[in-house]
KELO-372620 format. One line per 2 residues: number of its first residue (from 1); for each residue x, y, z of N, C-alpha, C. Coordinates in steps of 0.1 Angstrom, whole numbers, plus 5000, padded with zeros to 4 digits. Atoms other than C-alpha are relative to their C-alpha. Layout:
BEGIN
NUM> X Y Z X Y Z X Y Z; ...
//
This chain:
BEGIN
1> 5008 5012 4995 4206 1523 5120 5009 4989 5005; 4986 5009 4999 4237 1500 5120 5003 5001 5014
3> 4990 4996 4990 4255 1517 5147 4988 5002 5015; 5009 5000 4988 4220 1521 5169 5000 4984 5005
5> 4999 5019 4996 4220 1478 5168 5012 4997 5007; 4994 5009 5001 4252 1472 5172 5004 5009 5016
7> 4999 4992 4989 4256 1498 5202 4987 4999 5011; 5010 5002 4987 4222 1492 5221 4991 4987 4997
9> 5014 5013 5001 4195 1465 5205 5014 4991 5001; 4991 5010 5000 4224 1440 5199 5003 4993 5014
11> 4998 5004 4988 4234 1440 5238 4987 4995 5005; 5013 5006 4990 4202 1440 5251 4989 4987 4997
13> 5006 5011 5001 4190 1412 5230 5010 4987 5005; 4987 5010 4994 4222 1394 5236 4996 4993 5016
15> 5003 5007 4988 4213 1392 5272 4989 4994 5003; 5010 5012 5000 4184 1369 5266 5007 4989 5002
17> 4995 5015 5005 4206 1343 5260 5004 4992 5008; 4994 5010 4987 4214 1313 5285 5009 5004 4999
19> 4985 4999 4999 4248 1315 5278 5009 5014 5009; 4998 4985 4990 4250 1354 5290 4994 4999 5011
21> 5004 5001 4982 4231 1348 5319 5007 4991 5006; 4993 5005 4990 4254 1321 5331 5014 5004 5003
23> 4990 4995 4993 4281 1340 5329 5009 5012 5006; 4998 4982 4995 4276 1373 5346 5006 4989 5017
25> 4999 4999 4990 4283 1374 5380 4993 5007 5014; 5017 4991 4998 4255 1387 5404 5004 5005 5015
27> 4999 4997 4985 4261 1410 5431 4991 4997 5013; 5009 5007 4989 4230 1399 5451 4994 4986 4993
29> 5007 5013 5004 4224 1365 5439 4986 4998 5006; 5011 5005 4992 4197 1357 5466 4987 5007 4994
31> 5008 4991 5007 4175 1383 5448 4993 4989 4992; 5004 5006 5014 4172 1361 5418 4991 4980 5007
33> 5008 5012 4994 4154 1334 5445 4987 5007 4998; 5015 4996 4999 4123 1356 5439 4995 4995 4987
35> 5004 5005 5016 4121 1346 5401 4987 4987 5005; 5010 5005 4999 4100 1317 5411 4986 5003 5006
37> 5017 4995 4994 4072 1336 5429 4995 5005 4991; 5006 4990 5012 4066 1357 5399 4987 4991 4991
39> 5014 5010 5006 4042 1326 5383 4992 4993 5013; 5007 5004 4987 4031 1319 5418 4992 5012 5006
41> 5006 4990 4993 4018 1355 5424 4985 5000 4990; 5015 5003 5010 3992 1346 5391 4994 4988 5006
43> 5007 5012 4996 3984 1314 5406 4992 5001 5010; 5011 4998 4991 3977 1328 5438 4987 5012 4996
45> 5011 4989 5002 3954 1357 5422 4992 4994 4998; 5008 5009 5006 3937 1335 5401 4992 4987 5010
47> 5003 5013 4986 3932 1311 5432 4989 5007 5005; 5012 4989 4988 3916 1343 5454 4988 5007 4984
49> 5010 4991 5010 3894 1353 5420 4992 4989 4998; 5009 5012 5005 3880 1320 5414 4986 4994 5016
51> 5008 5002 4987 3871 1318 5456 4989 5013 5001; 5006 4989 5002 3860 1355 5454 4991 5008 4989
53> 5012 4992 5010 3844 1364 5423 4988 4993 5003; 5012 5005 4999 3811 1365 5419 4996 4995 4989
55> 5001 5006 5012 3791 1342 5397 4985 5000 4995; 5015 5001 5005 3760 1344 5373 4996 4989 4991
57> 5001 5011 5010 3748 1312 5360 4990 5004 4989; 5009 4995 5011 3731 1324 5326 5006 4988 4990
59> 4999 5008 5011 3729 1299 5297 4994 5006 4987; 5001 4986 5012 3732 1316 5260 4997 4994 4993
61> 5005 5010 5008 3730 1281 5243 4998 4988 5004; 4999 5015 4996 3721 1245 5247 5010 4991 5000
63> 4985 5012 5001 3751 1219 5252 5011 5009 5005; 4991 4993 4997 3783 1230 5256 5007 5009 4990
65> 4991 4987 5012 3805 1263 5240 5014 4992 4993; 4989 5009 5010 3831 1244 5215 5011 5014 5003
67> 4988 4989 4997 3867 1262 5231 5003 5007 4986; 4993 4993 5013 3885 1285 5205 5016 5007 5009
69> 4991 4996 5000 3920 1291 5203 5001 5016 5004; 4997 4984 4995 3916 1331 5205 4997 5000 5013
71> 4998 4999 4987 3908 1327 5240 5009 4998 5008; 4990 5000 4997 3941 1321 5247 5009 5015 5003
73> 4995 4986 5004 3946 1358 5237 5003 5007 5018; 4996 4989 4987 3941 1370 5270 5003 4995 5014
75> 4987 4997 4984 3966 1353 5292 5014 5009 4993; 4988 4989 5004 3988 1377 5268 5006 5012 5013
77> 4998 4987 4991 3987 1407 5293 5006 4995 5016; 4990 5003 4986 3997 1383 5324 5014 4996 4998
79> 4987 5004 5003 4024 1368 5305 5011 5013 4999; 4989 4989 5003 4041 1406 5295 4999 5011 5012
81> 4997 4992 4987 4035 1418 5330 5009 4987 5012; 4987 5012 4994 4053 1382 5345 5009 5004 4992
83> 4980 4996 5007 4085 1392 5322 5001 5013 5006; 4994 4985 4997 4083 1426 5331 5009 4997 5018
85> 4999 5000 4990 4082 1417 5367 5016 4990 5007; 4988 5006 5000 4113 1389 5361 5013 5009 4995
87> 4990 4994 5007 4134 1412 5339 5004 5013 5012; 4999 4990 4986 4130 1437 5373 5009 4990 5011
89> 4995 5007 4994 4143 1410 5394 5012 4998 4996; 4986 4998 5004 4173 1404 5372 5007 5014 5003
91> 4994 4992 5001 4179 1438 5371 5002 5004 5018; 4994 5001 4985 4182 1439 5413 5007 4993 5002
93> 4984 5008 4993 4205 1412 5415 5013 5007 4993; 4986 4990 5000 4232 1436 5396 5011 4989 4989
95> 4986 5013 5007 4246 1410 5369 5015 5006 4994; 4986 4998 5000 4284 1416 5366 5012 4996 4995
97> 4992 5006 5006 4312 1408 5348 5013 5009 5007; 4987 4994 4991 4347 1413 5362 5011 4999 4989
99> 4986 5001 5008 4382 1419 5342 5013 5002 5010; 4992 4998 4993 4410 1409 5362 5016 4999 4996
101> 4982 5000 5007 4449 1417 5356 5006 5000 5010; 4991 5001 4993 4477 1406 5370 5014 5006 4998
103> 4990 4999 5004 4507 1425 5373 5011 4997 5008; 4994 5003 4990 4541 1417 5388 5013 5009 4999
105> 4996 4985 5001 4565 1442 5400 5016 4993 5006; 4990 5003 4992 4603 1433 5415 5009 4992 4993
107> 4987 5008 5010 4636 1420 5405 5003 4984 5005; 4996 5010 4991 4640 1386 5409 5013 4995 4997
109> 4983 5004 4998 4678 1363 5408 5005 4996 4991; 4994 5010 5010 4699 1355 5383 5009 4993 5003
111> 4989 5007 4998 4714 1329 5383 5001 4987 4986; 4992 5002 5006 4740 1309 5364 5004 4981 5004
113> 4995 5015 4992 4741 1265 5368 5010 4996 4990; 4987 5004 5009 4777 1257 5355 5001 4985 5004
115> 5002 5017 4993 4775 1215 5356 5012 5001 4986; 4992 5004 5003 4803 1196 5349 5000 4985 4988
117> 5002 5007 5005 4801 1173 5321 5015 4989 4992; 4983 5010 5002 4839 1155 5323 4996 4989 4994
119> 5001 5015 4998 4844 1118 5314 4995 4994 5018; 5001 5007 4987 4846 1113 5353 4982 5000 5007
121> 5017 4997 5003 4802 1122 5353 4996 4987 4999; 5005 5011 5000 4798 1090 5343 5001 4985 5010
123> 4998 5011 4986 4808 1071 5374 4983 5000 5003; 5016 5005 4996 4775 1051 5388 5003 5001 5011
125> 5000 4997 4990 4779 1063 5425 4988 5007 5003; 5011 4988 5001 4750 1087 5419 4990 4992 4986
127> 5008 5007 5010 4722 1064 5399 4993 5013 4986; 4990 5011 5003 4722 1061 5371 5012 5003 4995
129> 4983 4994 5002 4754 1082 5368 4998 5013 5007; 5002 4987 4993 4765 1114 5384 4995 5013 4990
131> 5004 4990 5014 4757 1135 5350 4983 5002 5001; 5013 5003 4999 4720 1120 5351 4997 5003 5011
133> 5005 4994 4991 4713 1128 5385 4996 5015 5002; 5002 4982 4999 4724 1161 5382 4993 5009 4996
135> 5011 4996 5010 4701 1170 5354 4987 4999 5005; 5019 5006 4997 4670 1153 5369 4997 5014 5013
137> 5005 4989 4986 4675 1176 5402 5002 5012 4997; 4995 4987 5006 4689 1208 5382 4984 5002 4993
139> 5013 4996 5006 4653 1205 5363 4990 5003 5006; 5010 4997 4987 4634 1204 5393 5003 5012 5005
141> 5001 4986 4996 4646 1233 5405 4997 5014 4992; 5003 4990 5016 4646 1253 5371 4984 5005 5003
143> 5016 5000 4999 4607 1243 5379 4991 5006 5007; 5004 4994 4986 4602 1256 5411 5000 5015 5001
145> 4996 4984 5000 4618 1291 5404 4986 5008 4990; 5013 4991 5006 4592 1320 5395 5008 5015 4999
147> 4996 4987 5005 4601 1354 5377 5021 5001 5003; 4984 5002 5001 4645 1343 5379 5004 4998 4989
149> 4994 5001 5010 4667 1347 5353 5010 4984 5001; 4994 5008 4992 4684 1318 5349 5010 4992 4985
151> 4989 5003 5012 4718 1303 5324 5006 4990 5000; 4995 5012 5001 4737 1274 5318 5014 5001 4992
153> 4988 4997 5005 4773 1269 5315 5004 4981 5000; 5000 5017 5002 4786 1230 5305 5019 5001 4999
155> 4986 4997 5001 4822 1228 5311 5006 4983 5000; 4996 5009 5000 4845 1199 5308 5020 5005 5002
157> 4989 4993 5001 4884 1207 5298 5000 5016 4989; 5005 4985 4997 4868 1239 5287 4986 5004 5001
159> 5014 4994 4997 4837 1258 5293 4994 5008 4991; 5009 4984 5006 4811 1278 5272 4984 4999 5003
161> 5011 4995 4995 4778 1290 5278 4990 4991 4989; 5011 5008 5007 4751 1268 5266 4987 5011 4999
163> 5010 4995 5001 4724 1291 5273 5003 5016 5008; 4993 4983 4995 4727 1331 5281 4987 5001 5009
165> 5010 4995 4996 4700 1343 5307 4988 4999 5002; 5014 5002 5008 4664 1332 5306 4988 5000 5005
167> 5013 5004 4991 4629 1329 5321 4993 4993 4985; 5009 5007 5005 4620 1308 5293 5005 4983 5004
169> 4997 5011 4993 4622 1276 5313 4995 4986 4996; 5004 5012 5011 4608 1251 5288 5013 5000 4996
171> 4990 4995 5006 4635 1264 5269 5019 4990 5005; 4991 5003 4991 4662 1257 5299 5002 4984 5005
173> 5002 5014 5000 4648 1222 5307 5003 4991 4987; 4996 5003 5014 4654 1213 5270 5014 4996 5002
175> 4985 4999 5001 4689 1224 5272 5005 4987 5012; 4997 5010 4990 4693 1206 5307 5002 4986 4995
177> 4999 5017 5004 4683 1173 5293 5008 4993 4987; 4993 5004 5010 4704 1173 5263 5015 5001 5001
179> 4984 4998 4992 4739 1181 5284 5003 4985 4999; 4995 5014 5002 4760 1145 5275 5012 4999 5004
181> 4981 5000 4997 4795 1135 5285 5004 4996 4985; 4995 4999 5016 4816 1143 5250 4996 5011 5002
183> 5008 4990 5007 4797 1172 5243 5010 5014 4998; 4988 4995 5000 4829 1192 5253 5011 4994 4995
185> 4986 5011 5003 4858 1177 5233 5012 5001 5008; 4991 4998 4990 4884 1189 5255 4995 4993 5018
187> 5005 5004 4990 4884 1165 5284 5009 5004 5011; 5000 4991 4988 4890 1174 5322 4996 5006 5008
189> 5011 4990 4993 4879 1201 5346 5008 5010 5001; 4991 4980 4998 4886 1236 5342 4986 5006 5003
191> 5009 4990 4992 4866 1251 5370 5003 5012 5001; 5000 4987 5000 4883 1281 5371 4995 5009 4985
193> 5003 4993 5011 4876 1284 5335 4977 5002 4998; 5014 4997 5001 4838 1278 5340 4995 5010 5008
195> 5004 4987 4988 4836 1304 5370 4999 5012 4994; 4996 4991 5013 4851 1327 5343 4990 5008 4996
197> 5009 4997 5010 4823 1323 5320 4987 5004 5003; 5011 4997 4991 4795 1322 5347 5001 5013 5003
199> 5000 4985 4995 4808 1357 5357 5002 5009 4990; 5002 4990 5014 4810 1371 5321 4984 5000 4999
201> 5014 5001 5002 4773 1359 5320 4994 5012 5009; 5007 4994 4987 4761 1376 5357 5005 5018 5001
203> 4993 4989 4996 4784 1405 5360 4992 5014 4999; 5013 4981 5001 4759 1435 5340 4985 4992 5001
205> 5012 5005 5004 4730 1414 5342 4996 5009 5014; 5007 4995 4987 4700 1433 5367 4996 5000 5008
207> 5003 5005 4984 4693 1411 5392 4998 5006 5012; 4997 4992 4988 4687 1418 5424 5013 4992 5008
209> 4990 5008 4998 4710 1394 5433 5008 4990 4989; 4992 5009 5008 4737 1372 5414 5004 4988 5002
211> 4996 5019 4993 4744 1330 5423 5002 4995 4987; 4994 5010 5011 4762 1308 5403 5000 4985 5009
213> 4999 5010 4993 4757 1272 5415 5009 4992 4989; 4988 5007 5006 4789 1249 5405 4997 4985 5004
215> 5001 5013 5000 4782 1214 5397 5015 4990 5000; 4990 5007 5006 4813 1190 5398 5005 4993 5007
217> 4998 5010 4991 4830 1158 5409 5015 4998 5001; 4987 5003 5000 4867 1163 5407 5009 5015 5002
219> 4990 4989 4997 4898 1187 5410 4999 5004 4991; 5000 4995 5010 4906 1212 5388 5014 4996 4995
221> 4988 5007 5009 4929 1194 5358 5002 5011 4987; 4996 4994 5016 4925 1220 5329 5001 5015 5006
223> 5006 4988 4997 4919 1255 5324 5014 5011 4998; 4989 4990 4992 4943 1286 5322 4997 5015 5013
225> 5002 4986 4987 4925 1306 5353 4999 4991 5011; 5000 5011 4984 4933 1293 5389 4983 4999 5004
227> 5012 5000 4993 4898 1284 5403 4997 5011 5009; 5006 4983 4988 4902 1307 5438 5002 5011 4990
229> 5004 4987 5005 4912 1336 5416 4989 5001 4993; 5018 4997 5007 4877 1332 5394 4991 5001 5013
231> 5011 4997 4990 4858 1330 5429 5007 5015 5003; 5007 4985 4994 4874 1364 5438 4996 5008 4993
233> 5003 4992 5012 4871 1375 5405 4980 5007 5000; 5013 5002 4997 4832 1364 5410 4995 5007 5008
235> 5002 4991 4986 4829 1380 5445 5002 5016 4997; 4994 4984 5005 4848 1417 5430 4985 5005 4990
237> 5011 4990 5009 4815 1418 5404 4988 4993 5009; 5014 5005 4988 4788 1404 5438 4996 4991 4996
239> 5006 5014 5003 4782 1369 5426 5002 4995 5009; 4996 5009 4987 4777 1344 5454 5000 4987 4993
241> 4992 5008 5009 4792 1314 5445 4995 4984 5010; 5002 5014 4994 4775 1276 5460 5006 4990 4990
243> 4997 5012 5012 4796 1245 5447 4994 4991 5010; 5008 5019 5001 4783 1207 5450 5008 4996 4994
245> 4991 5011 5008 4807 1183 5448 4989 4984 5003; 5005 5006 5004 4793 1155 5432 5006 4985 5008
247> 4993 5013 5000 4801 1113 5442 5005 4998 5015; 4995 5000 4987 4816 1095 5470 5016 4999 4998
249> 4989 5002 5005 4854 1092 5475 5003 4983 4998; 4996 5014 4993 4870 1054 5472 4997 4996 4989
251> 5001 5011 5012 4862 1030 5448 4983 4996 4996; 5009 4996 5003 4834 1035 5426 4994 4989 4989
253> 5006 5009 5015 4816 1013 5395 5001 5013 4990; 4995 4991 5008 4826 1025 5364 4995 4991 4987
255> 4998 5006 5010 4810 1010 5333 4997 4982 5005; 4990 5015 5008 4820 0971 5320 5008 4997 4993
257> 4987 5005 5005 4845 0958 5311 4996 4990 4986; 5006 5008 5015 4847 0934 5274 4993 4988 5008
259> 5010 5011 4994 4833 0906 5297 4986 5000 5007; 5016 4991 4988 4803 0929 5314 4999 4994 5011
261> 5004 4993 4982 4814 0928 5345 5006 5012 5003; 4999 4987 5002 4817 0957 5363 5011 5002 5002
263> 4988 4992 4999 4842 0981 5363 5004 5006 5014; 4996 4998 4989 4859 0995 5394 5012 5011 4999
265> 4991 4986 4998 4881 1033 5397 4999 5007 5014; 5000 4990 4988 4893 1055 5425 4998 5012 4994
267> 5007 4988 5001 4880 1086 5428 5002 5009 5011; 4996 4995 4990 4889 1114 5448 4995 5020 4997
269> 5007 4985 5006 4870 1151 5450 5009 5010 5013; 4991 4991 4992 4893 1179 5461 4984 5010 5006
271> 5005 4991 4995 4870 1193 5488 5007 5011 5010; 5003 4992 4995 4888 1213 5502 5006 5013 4986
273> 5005 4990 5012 4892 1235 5471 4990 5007 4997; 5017 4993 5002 4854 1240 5464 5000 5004 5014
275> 5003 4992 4988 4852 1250 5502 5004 5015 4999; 4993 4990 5004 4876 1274 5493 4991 5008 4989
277> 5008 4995 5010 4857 1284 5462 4990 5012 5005; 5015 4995 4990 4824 1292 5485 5000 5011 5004
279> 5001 4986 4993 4839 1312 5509 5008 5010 4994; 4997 4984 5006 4856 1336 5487 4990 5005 4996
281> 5011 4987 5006 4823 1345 5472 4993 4998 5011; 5013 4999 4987 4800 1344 5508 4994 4991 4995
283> 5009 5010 4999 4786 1310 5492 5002 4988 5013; 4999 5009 4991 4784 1276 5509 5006 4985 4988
285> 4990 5012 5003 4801 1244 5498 4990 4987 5006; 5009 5011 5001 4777 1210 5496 5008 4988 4995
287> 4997 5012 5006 4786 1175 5494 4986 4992 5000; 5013 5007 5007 4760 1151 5475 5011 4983 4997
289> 4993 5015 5000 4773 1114 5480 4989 4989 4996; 5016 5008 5010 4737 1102 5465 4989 5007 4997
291> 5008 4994 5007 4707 1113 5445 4991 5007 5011; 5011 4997 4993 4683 1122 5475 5012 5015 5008
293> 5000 4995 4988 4710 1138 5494 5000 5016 4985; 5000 4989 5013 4716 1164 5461 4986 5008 4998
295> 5020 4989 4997 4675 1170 5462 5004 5008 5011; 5001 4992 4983 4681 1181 5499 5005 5013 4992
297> 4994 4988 5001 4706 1206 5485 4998 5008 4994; 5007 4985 5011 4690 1225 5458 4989 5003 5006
299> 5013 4999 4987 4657 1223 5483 5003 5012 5009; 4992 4990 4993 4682 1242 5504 5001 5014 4996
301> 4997 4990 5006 4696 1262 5483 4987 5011 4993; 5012 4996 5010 4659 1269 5467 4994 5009 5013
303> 5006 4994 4986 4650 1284 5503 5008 5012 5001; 4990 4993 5001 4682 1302 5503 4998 5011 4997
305> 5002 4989 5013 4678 1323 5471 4989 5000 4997; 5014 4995 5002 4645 1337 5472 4996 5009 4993
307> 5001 4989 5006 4633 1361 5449 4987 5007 5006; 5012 5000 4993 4608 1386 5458 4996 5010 4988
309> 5010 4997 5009 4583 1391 5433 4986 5000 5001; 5014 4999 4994 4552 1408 5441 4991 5003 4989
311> 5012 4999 5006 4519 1404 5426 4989 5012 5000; 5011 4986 4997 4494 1436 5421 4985 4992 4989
313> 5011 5007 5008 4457 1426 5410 4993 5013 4996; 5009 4989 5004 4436 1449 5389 4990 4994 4997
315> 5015 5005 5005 4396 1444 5387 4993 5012 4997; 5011 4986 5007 4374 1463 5367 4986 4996 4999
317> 5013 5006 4997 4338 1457 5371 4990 5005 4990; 5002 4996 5010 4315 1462 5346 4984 4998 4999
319> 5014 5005 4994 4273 1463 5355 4990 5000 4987; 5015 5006 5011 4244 1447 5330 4987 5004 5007
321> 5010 5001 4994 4216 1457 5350 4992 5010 4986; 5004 4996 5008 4207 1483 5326 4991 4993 4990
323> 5008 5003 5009 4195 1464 5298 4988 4989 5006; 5010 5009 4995 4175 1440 5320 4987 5014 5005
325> 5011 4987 4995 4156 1473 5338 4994 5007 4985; 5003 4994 5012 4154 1486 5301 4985 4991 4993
327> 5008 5001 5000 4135 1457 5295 4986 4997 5009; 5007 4995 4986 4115 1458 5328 4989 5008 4994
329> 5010 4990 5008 4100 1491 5311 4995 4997 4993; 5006 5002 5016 4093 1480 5278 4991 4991 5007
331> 5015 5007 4993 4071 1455 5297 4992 5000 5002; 5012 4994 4994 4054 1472 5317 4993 5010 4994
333> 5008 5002 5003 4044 1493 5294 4995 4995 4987; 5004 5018 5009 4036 1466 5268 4986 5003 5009
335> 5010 5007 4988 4012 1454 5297 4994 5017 5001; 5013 4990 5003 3995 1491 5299 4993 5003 4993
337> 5007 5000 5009 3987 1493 5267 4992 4991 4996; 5012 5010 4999 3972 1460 5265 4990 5001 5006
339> 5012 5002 4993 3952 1468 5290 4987 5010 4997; 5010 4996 5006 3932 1490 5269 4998 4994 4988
341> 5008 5003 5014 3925 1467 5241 4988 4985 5006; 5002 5014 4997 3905 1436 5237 5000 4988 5009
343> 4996 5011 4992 3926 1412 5252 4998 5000 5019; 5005 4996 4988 3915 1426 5282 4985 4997 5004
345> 5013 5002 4998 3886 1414 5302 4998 5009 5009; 5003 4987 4993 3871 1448 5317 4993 4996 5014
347> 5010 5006 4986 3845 1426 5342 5010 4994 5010; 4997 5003 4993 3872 1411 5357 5011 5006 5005
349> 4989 4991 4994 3899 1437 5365 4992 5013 5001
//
């Protein structure tokens, strides 16, 4: 008895319920504009029976008949032939429920942001330092990307891998915003040593493609791997290699001094190094001499490196009409059987 409820009566009372009926989905909606004629087809009967019958004025007592509730009895049989005839109506509009899955199929990029976090980062040429810029537009792009692996390498006078690989991009933003100048105790720039580590990261990873974007505002001062040899090193395992040199050249604000005014350093970014860098691995070489122009370039770059990850939709459709036609029947006959009892007025049907 259980298993007859909880497999047939259960659904089909269920679909009584507002809540189920708002949220089927109805293959012929327009259908369900007939529902209001269904109490308009008794009104008009009753209309032509009241013009059309015939009438015998006979009087049984003096005054008037004192109403009685049981006379109410026999609008029963129009009421359970109007549901029948609404529960038929539902069951022509086809109510529906859909289950839709999304799957996605294709390899998309990994890639590897090695940002430079020297003392020299904190030059104010790039508001409100070159370190802080670089983060705010390195997060935005993290943001943008859909189904890419994606790593973080923080180098100074040496390099290690902050984060290995990832599409958890909360995760990656986290990391991003907590990169500081210090954070590396060895100060300087050893780019060849961060190129290094970027290509230990990328080298077996499955990508369809491999990019390492190189953040940084100065020459290479540390490190024991020449820089060009880690780009061909990079290039030998198919990494494509985009640097961004950070700042402008010339004389920069740096700080205050014990009296807070500002400070004042030259600065000088070996570009043609990082050019070099680029084209050993088929990347491209960027200069960013202020915050907007640095948007442009990951904007660029974000057009660049495309991944292509395709979407497949699965719908499963799943039809309620049954229990509405189920009770349709039960209605109609309800409403036959009443019409041999009682509640039935024989003189006038």
């Amino acid at each position: 008895m259980q298993q007859l409820w909880h497999q047939f009566l259960a659904p089909l009372f269920d679909g009584l319920r507002y809540s189920t009926l708002a949220g089927y989905e109805w293959a012929h909606p327009r259908v369900l504009l007939l529902l209001p004629a269904v109490p308009l087809l008794f009104l008009l009967r009753e209309a032509l029976a009241q013009r059309w019958r015939g009438k015998l004025a006979v009087a049984f007592v003096r005054g008037q008949v004192r109403g009685h509730w049981s006379a109410l009895l026999r609008f029963i049989p129009d009421l359970v032939l109007a549901l029948s005839l609404a529960f038929g109506i539902l069951a022509l509009a086809r109510p529906q429920r859909t289950d839709e899955r999304i799957e996605q199929s294709g390899l998309g990029i990994d890639i590897v942001l090695a940002v430079d976090v020297s003392a020299s980062m904190e030059l104010g040429d790039l508001l409100p330092n070159r370190l802080e810029a670089a983060k705010r537009v390195a997060r935005d792009f993290v943001r943008g990307r859909r189904g890419d692996r994606i790593g973080l390498v923080a180098f100074a006078g040496e390099a290690y891998s902050v984060l290995p690989l990832t599409t958890d991009y909360e995760l990656l933003d986290d990391e991003l915003s907590n990169l500081r100048l210090g954070m590396v105790p060895a100060d300087g720039t050893a780019i060849g040593t961060a190129l290094g580590v970027a290509t230990n990261r990328l080298r077996d990873s499955p990508g369809r493609s491999h990019v390492c974007i190189l953040l940084s505002d100065g020459e290479n001062t540390a490190g024991n791997l020449a820089p060009l040899t880690a780009a061909q090193l990079a290039h030998a395992f198919g990494l494509k290699l985009y640097t961004i040199g950070l700042g402008r050249d010339g004389t920069v604000p740096y700080g205050k001094d014990e009296l807070g005014r500002p400070r004042f350093v030259e600065t000088q970014l070996d570009e043609t190094t990082m050019r070099q860098l680029a084209a050993a691995a088929e990347g491209q070489f960027f200069r960013a001499t202020d915050a907007r122009a640095l948007q442009r370039i990951f904007q660029r770059i974000d057009r660049l490196e495309k991944s292509e990850v395709r979407q497949t939709r699965y719908r499963n459709t799943h039809d309620y009409y049954r229990y509405y036609l189920y009770w349709a029947l039960a209605m109609w006959l309800l409403w036959l059987g009443l019409k041999n009892t009682f509640l039935t007025n024989a003189l006038e049907d």
